[in-house]
PAVEXDO-564982 format. One record per atom (N, C-alpha, C): residue in one letter; y negated, x negated, z negated. Coordinates in steps of 0.001 Angstrom, whole numbers, plus 500000, padded with zeros to 6 digits. Layout:
% PAVEXDO-564982
AYXZ/...
END
This chain:
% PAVEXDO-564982
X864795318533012392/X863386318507011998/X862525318792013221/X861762319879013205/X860832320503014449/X859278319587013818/X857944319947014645/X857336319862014521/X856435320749015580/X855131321259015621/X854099321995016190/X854478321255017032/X853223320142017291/X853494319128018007/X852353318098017832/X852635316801018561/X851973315960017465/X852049315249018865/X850951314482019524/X850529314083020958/X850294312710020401/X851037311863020350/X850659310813020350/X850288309790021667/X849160309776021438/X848097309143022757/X848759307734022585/X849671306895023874/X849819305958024231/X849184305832026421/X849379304162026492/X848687303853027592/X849452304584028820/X848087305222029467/X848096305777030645/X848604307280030191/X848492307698029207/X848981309157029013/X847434309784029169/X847179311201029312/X846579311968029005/X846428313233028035/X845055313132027360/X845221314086026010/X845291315874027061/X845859316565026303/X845863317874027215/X844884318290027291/X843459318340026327/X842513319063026535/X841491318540027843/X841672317177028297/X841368316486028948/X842123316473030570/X843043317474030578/X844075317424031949/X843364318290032976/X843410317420034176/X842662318251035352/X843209318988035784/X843651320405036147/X844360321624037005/X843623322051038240/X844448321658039036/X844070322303040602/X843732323788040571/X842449324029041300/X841750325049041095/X842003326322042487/X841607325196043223/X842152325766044713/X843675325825045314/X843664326929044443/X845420327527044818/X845434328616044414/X846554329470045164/X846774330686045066/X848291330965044402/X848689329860043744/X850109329716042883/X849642330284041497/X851137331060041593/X851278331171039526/X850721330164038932/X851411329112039005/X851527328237037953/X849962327590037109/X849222326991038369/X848100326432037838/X847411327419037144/X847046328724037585/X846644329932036523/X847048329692035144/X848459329910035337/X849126329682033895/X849182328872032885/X848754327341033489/X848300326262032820/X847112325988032570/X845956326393033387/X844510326808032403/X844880327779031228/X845556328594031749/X845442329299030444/X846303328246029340/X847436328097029311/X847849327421028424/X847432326274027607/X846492325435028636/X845488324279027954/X844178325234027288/X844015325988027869/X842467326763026929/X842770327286025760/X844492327785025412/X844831328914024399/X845025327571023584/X845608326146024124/X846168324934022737/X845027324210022221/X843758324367022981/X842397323280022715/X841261324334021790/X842005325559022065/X840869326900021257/X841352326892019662/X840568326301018296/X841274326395017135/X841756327383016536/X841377328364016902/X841702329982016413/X842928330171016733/X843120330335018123/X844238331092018804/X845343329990018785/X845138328432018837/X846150327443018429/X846613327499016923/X846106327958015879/X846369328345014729/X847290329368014355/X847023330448015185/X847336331644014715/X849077331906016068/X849100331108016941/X850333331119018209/X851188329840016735/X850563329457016817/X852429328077015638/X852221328704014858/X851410329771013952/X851737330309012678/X852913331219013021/X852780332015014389/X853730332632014591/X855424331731014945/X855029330884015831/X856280330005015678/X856810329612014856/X855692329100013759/X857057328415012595/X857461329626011892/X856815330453011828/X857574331519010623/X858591332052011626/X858749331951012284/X860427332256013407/X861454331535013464/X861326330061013896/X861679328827013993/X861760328045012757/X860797327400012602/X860998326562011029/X861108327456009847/X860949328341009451/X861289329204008693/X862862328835007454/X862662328301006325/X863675327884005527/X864670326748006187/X863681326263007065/X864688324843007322/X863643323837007135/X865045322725006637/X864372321538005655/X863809320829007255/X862703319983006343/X861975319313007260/X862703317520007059/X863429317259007543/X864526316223007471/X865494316492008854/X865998315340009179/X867250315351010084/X866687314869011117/X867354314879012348/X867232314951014062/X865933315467014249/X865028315215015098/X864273315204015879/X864292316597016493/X864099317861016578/X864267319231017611/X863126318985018507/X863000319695019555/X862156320195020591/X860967320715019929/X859852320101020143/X858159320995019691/X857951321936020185/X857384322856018844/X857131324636018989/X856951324610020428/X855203323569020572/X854800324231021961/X855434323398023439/X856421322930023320/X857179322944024173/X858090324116024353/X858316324117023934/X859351325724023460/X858477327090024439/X857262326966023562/X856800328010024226/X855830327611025615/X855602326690026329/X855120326453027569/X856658326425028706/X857799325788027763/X858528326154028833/X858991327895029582/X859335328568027786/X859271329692028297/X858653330661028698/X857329329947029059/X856394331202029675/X856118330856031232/X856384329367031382/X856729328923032938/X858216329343033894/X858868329884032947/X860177330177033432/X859981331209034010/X859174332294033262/X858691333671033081/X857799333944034635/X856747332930034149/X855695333262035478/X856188332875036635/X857166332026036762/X857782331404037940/X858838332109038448/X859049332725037256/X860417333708037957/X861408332611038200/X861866331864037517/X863068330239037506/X864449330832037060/X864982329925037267/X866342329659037024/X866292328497035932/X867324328770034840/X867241328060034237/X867277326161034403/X868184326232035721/X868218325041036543/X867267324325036939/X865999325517037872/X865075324978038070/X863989324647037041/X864029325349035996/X863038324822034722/X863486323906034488/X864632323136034360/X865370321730033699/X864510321250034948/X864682321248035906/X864142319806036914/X862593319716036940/X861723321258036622/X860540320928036462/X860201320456035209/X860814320811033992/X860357319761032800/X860247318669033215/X861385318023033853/X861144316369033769/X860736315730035101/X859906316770036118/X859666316157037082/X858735316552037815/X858026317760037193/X856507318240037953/X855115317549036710/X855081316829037106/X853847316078036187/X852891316352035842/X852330317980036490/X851133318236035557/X851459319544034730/X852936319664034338/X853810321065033906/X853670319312032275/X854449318626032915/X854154317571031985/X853184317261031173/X852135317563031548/X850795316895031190/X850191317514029839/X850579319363030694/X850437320186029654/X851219320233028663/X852349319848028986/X853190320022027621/X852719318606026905/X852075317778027427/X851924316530026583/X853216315433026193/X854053315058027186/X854909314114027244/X854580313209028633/X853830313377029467/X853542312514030739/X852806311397031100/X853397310385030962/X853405308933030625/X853075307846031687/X852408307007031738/X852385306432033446/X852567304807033091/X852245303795033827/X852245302335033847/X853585301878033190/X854860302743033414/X856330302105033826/X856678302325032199/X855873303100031401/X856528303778029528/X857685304538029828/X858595304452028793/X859435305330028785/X858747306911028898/X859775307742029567/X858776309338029430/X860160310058028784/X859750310758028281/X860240312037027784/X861331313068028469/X862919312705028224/X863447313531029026/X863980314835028408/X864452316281029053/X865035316993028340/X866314317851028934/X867360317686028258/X868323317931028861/X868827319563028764/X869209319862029940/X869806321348030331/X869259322395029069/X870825321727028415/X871126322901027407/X870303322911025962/X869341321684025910/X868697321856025260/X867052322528025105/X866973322759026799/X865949323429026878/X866717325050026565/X867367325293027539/X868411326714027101/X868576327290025803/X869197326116024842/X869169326922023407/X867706326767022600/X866875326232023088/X865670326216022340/X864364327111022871/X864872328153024140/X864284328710024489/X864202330182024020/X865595329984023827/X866329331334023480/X866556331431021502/X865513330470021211/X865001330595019678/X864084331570019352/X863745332309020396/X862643333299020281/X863010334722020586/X862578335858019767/X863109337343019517/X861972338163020444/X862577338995020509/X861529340531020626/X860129340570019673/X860498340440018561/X859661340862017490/X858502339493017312/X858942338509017866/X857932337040017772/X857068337218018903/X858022337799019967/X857060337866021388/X856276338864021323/X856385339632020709/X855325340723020644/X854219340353019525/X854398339549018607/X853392338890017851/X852463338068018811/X853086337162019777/X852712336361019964/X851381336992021766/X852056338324021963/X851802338282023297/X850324339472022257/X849993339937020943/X848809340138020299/X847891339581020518/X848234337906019850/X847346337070019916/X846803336553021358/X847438336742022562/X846923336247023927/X846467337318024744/X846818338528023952/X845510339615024522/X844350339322023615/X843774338987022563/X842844339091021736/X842251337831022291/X843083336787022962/X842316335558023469/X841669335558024839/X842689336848025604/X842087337706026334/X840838337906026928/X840626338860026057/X839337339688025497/X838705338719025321/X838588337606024876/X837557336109024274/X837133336247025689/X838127335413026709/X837813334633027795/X837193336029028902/X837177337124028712/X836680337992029496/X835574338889029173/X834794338067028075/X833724338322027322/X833942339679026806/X834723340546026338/X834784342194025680/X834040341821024503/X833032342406024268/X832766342700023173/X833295343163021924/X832777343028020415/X833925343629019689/X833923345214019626/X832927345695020114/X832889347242019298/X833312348014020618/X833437346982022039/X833431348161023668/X834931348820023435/X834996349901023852/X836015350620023728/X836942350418024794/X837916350921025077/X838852350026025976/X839387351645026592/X839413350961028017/X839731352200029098/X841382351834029425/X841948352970028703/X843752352453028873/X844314353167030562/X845305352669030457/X846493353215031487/X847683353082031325/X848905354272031169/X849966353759030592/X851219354546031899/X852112353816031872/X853095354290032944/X854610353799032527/X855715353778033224/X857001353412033084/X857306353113034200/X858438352128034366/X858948351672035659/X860549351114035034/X861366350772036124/X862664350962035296/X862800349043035402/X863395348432034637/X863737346800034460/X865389346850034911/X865850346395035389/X866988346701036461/X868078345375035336/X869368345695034643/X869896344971034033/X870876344127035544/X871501342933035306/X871960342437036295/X873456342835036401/X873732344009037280/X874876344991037230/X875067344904038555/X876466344808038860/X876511345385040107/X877124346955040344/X876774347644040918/X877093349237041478/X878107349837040836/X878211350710039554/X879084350741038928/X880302352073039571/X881366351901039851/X882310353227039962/X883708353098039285/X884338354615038413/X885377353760037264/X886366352918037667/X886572353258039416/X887349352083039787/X887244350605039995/X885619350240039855/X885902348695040158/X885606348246038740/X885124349281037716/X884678348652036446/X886233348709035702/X887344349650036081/X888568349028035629/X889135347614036269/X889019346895037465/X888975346093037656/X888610344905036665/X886912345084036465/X886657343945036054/X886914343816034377/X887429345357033858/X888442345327032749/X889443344470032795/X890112344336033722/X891595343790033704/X891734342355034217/X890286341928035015/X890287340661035275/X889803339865034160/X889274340679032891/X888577339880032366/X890320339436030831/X890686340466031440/X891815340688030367/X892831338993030670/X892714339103031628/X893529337995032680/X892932336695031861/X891365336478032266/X890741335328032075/X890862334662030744/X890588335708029603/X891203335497028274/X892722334901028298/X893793335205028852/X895047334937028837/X895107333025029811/X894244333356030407/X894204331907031241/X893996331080030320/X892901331223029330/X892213330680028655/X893277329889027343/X893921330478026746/X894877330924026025/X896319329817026871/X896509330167028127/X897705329136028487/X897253327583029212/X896287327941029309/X895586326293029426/X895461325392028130/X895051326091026901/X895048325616025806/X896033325387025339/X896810326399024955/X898110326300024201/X899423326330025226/X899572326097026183/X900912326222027015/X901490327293027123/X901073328909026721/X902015330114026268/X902530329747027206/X903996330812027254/X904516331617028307/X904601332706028379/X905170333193029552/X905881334590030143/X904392335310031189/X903787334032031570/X903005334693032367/X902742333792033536/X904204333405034131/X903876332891035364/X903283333594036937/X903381334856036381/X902700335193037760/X900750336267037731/X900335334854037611/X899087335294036566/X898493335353037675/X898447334560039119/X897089334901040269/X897889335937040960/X899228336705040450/X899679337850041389/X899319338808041082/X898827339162039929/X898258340206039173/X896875340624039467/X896434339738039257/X895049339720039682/X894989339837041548/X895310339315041915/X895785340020043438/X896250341192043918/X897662341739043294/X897231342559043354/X896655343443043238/X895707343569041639/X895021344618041418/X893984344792042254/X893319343654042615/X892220343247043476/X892182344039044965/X893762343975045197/X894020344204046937/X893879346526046578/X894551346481045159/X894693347889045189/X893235348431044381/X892625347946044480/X891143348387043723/X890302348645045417/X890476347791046229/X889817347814047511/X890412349283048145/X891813348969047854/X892133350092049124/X891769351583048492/X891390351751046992/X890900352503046488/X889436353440047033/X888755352413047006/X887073352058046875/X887436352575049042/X887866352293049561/X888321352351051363/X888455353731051174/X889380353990050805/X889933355646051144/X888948356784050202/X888400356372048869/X886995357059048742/X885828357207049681/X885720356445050179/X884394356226051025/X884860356557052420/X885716356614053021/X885939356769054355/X886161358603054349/X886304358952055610/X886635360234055992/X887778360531056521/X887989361644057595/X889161361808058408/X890162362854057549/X891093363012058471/X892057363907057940/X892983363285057040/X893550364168055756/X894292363842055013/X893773362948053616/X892434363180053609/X891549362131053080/X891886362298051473/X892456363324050783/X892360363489049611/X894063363012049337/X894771362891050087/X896276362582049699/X896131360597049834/X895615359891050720/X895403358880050695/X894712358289049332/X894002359130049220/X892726358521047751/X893992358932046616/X894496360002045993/X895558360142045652/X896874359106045138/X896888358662046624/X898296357732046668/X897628356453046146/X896653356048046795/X896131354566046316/X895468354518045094/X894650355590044261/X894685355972043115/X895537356072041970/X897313356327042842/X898507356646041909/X898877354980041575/X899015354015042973/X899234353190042916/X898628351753041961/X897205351900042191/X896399351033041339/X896290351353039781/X896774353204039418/X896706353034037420/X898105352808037275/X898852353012038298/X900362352679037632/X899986350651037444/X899903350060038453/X899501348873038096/X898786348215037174/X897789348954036871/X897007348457035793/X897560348866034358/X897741349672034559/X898814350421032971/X900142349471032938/X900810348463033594/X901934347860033425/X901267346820033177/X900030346240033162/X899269344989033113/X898815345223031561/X898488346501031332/X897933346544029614/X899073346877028790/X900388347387029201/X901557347190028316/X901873345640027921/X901438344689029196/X901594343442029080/X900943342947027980/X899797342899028373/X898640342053027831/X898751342865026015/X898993344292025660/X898990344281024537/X900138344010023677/X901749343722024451/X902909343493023505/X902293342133023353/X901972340816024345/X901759339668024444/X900906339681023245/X899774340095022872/X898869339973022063/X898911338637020512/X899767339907020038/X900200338920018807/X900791337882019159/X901544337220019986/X901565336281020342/X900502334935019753/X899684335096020432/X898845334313020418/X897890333457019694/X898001332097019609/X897472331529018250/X895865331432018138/X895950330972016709/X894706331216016013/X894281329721015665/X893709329190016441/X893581327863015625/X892345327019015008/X891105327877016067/X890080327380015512/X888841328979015973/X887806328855015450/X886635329674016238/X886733330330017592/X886666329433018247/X887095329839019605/X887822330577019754/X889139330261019735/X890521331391019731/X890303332289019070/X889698332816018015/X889008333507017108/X888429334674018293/X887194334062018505/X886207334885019137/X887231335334020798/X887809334683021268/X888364334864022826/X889435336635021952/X890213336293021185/X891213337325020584/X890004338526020260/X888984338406019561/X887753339770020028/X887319340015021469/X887150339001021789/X886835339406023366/X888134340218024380/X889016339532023974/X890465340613024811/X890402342097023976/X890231342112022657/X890144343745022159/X889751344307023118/X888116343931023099/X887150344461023722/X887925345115025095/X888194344048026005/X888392344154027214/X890034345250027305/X890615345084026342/X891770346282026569/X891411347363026342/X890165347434025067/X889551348633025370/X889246349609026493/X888518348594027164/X887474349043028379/X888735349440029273/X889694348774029568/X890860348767030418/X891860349921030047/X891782350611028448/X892547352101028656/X891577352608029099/X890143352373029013/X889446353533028643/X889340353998030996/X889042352939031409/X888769353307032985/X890281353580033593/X891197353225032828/X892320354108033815/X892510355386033415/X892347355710031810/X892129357255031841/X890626357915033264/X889880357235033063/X888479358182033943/X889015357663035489/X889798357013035994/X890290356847037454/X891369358160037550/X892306358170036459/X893361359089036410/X892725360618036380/X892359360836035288/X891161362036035194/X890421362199036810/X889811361983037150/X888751362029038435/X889734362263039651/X890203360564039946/X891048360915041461/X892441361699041215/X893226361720040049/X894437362326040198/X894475363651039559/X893699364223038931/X893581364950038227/X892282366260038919/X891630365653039374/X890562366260040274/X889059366954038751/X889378365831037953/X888280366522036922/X887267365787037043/X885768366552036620/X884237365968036533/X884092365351035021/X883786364442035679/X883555363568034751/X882397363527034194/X882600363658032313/X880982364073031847/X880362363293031723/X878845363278032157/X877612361432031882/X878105360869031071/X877957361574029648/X878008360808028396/X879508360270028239/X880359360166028750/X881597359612029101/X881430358209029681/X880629358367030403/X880601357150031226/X879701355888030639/X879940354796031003/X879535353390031132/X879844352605032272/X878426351930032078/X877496351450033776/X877911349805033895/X878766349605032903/X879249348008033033/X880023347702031917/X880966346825032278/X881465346809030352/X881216345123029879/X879925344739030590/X879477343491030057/X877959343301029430/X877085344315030124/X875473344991030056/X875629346191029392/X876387346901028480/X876580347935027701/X875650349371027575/X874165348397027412/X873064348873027403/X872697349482028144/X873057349271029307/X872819349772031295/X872374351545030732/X871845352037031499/X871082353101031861/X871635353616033211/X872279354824033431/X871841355199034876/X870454356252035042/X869429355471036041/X867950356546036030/X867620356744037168/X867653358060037055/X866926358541038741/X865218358838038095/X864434358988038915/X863171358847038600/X862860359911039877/X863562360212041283/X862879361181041611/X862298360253043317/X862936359437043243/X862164358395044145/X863180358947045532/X862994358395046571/X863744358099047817/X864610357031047983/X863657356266047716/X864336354666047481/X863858353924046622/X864704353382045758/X865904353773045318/X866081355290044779/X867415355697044848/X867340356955044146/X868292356835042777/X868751355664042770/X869041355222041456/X868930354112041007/X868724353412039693/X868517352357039157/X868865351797038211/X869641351067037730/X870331350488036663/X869548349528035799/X869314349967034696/X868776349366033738/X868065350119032473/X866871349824032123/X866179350516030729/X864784350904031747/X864384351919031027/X862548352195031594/X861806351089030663/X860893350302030872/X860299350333030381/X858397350484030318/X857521350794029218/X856326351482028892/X855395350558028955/X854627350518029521/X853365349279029457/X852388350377029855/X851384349339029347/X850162349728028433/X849074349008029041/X848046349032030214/X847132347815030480/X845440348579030080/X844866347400029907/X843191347734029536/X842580347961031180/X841253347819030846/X840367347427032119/X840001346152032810/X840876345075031948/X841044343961032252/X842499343231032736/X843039344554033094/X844378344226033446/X845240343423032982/X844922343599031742/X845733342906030826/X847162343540029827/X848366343625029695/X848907344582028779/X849145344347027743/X848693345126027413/X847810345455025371/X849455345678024927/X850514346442025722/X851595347053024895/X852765347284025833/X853789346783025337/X855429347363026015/X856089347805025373/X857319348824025816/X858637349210024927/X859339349083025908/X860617349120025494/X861931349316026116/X861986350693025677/X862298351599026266/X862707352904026213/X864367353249025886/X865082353531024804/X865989354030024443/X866432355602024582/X866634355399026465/X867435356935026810/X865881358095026050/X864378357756025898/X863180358291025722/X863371359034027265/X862741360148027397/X862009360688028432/X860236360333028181/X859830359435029376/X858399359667029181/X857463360197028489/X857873361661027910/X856831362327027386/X857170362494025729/X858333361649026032/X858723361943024323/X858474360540024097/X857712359631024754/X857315357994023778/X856044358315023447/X854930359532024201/X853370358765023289/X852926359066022158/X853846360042021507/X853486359940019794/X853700358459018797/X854948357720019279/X854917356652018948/X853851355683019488/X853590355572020703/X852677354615021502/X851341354562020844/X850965356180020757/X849829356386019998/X849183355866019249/X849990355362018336/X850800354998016758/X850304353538016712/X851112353105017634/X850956351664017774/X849642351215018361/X849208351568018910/X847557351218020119/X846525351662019087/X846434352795018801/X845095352920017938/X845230352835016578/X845855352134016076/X845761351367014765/X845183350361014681/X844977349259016424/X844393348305016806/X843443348145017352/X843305349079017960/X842096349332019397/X842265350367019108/X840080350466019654/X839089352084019996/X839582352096021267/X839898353415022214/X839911353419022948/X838938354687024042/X838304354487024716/X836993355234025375/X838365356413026300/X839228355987027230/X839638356834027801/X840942356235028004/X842301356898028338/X843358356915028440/X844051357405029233/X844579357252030520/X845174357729031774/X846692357870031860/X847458359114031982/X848911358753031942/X849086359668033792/X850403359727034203/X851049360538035069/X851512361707034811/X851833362690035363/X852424363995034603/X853619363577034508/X854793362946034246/X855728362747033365/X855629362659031967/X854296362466031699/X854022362249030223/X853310363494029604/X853150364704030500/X852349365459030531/X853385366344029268/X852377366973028460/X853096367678027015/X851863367855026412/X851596369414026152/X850502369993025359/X850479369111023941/X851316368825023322/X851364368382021901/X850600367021022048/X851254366220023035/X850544364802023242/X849099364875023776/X848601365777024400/X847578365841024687/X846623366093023853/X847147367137022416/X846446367193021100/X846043366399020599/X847248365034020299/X847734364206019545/X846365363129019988/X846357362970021298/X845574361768021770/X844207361993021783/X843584363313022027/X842418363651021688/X841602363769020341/X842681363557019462/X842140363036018171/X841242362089017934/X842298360936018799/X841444359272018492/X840952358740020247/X840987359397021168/X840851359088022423/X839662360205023233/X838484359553023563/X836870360802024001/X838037361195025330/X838223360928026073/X838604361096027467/X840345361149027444/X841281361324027446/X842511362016028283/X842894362309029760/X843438360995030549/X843760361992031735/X844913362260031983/X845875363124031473/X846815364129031660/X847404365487032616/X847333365041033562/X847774365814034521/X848609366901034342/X848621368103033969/X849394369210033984/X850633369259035029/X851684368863034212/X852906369272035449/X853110370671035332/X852931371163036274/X853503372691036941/X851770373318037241/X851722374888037222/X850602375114037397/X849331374985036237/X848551375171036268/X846711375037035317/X846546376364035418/X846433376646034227/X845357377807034001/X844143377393033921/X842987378717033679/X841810378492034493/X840830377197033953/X841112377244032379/X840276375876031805/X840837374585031872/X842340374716032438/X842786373332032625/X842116372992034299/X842278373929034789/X841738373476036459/X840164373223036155/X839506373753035031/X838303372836035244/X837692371835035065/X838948371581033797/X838895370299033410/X839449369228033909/X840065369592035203/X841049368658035720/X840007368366037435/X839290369863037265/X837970369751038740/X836597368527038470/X836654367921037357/X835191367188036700/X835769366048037113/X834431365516037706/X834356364702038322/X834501363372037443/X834554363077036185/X835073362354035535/X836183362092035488/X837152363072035327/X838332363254035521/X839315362456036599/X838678363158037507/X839205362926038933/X839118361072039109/X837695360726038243/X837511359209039106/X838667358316037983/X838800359164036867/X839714357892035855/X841193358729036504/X841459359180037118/X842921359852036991/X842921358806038626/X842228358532039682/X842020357607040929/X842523356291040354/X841650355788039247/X841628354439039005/X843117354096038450/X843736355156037955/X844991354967037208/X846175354468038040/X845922354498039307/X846283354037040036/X846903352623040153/X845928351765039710/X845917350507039380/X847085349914038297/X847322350688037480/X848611350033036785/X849724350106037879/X849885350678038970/X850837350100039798/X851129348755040309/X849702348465040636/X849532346830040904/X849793346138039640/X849828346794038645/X849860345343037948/X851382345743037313/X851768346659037773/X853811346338037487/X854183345652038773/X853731345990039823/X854280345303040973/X854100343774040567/X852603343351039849/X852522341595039819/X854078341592038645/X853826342653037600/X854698342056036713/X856438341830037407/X856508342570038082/X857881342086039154/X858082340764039325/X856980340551040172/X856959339027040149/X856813338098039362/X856479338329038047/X856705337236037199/X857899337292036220/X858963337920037074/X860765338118036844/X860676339206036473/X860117340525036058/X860772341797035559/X860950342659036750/X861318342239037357/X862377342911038316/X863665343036037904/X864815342075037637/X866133341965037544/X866147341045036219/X867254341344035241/X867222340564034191/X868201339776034387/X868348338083034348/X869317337416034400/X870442337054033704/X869732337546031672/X869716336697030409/X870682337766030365/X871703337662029605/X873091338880028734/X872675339476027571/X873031340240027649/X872748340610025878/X871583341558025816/X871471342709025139/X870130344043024726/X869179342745024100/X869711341830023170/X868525341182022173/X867671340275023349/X868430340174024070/X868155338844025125/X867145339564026199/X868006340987026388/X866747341717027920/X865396342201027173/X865322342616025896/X864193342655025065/X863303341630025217/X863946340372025023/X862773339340024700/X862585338581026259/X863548338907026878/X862675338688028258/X862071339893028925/X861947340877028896/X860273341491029034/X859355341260028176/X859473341000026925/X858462340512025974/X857777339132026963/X858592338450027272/X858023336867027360/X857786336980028785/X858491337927029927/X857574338303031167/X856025338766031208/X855811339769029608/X854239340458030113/X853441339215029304/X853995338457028371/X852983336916027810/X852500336479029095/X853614336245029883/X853834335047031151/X852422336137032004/X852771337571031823/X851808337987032932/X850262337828032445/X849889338180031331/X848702337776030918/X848667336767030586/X849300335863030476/X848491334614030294/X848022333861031885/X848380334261032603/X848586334433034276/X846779335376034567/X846760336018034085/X845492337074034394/X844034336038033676/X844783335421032693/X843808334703032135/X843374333588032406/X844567333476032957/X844106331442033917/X843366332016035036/X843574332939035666/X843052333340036869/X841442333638036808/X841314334292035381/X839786334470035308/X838968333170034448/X840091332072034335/X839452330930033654/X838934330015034666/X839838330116036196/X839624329533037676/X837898329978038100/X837847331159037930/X837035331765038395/X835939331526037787/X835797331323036413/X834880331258035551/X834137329593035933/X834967328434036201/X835161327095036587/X834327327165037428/X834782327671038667/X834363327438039996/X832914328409039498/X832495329737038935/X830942330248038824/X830305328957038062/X830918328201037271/X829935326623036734/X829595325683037659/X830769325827038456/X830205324464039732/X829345324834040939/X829462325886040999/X828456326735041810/X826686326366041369/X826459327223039950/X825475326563039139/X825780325371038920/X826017324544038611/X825524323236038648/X825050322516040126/X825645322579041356/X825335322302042604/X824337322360042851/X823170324412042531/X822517324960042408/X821249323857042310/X821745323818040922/X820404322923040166/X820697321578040408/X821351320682041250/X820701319220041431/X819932319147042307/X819673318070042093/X818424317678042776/X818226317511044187/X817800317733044787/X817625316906046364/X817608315745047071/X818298315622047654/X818265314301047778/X816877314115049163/X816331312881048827/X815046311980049404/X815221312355051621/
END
């Protein structure tokens, strides 16, 4: 049985709308918690954020049983995780031990009351109650609350900027030789798993295997990378040596197979997980065999960048450094309030093939006065497309201008919104920092909804910041006008 949440005022607690936040600081956090006390004390936007929760969460479950975690605990933890850029570790110790993270969530108790504890894995699975498709509901409603706290009017038109930057999945450096490796170690771990439980046999020499593959995966990865004479017969030999090894390890592991009992779920799911992994394990000693012994090029679409992050991307973008990057692009969308109105994850999209969709999505919601992209996005069709519903376009012609594009690209209008566009750099660089840099979480459903719940975390962050500001212009005026003293 969940509930919104329900603050029951006992001695020495404080009501949240009533909680003081340190003003003078230059930390995430207190930002983030004005905003979060202004979005739960505002009736609109507190209405319309749990309408979205329960129809996610409580949704066809009986209201009976155990006690669950409150919506807006749920969602203050995971947007502090977000802005903090945490570890799930460190969010467990600040739930139950930074007291004004407390305050806001409304469990922080004083004069020796029991307080409110919450353990690990129950913040973990109740965090991870939330989708792609909720966070993007939800991160609607905190741009529109936005716009409240930054006085926009309803009818002002909104000056966009849209760009891509790549979200880096948590991979390490993929080449087919160490990703057959972690094929065959994982093949191992399943089998560990399996003789710890059930006692099998015929696999007493289970850390020799893994040793040696380990010792012949290195000397692999050595004689690729090094130089000198004779360099292609060495890579060769230690190449011959490590698939003959690994190919006597998957004759193993697949006669053993049937073997192995079935006794509950678990064993269930571990016997899919070894498929998997023998998969991956023919599949990289064919592309080691192919490549180093065989001397063939290996085609992109052949390849895979991890066999645990599936999803992985390899993207060059054209840069220096990095000149490659592992992960998804993804599309954000900010106003003139540096706020982002819109994200995608990009599915193997080239830049210029997302703004017919983007289009799609933005001005069904929002007028928009002018719209700034990079020439990656640059495409006569999109430029049609957007001048429909958009006065201004700044679209940079990749390659050369003919004579009416150079004049339209010489106006001084032009020039000053195509300058300012600039500015969505800064605000992917902040979004870095509020974790979309590197994804920690497993799983496509999982790296989805943590950029979803990174750009919440970032605007709701933009909004505490201009709620600080707004504070301190009241105490200013008020100072103003007292009185003098005698």
């Amino acid at each position: 049985m969940r509930k919104r949440f329900e603050q029951q005022i006992s001695l020495g607690q404080t009501p949240i709308s009533e909680v003081k936040i340190m003003t003078k600081t230059r930390d995430a956090l207190p930002a983030l918690l004005h905003a979060l006390q202004k979005l739960f004390i505002t009736q609109e936007y507190n209405e319309k954020l749990f309408s979205i929760l329960e129809d996610k969460i409580l949704k066809g479950k009986k209201q009976t049983g155990r006690p669950g975690m409150d919506l807006w605990w749920i969602f203050v933890l995971a947007e502090v995780r977000l802005c903090c850029d945490l570890s799930y570790d460190r969010l467990h110790y600040m739930a139950n031990y930074d007291s004004m993270l407390r305050k806001i969530m409304g469990v922080e108790v004083n004069y020796g009351m029991p307080e409110k504890e919450f353990g690990y894995q129950n913040i973990l699975d109740n965090v991870s109650l939330l989708d792609d498709q909720t966070v993007r509901q939800i991160n609607e409603v905190i741009v529109s609350f936005g716009h409240e706290v930054f006085k926009k009017k309803d009818e002002a038109a909104l000056r966009l900027k849209t760009d891509s930057y790549v979200f880096e999945s948590n991979v390490h450096f993929p080449t087919d030789y160490n990703l057959l490796w972690d094929s065959a170690r994982k093949c191992l771990d399943v089998k560990k798993y399996f003789i710890k439980k059930h006692k099998i046999k015929g696999w007493g020499k289970m850390k020799s295997w893994g040793k040696d593959l380990k010792g012949l995966m290195r000397a692999v990865g050595k004689a690729s990378s090094s130089g000198g004479k004779n360099k292609y017969d060495r890579q060769y030999e230690a190449a011959s040596k490590y698939t003959e090894k690994a190919s006597a390890l998957l004759v193993k592991v697949v006669e053993s197979k049937s073997d192995l009992p079935i006794n509950n779920p678990m064993d269930f799911s571990q016997i899919i997980a070894l498929e998997y992994y023998i998969k991956m394990l023919e599949k990289h000693i064919d592309l080691v065999d192919r490549r180093l012994l065989q001397g063939e090029m290996i085609p992109h679409e052949e390849k895979i960048f991890s066999i645990f992050e599936t999803y992985t991307e390899w993207i060059k973008k054209g840069k220096l450094h990095p000149n490659v990057e592992l992960g998804k692009k993804v599309l954000l969308t900010t106003d003139q309030y540096n706020l982002m109105l819109d994200y995608q994850v990009m599915d193997g999209l080239a830049d210029n093939e997302a703004v017919e969709e983007l289009a799609d999505r933005i001005l069904k919601k929002h007028r928009a006065h002018s719209w700034s992209f990079d020439k990656g996005f640059s495409s006569k069709n999109n430029k049609e497309l957007l001048k429909k519903g958009v006065q201004q376009v700044i679209m940079p012609k990749k390659g050369k201008c003919n004579k009416a594009e150079k004049v339209e690209e010489s106006t001084s209008l032009f020039k000053k919104l195509k300058n300012q566009h600039s500015a969505i750099e800064s605000n992917i660089n902040e979004l870095e920092h509020r974790g979309l840099n590197r994804c920690p979480d497993r799983g496509y459903d999982n790296f989805k909804r943590y950029v979803g719940l990174g750009v919440c975390a970032y605007n709701l962050k933009k909004i505490g910041k201009e709620l600080i500001e707004i504070a301190k212009e009241k105490e200013i005026q008020k100072r103003k006008h007292l009185p003098m003293c005698a």
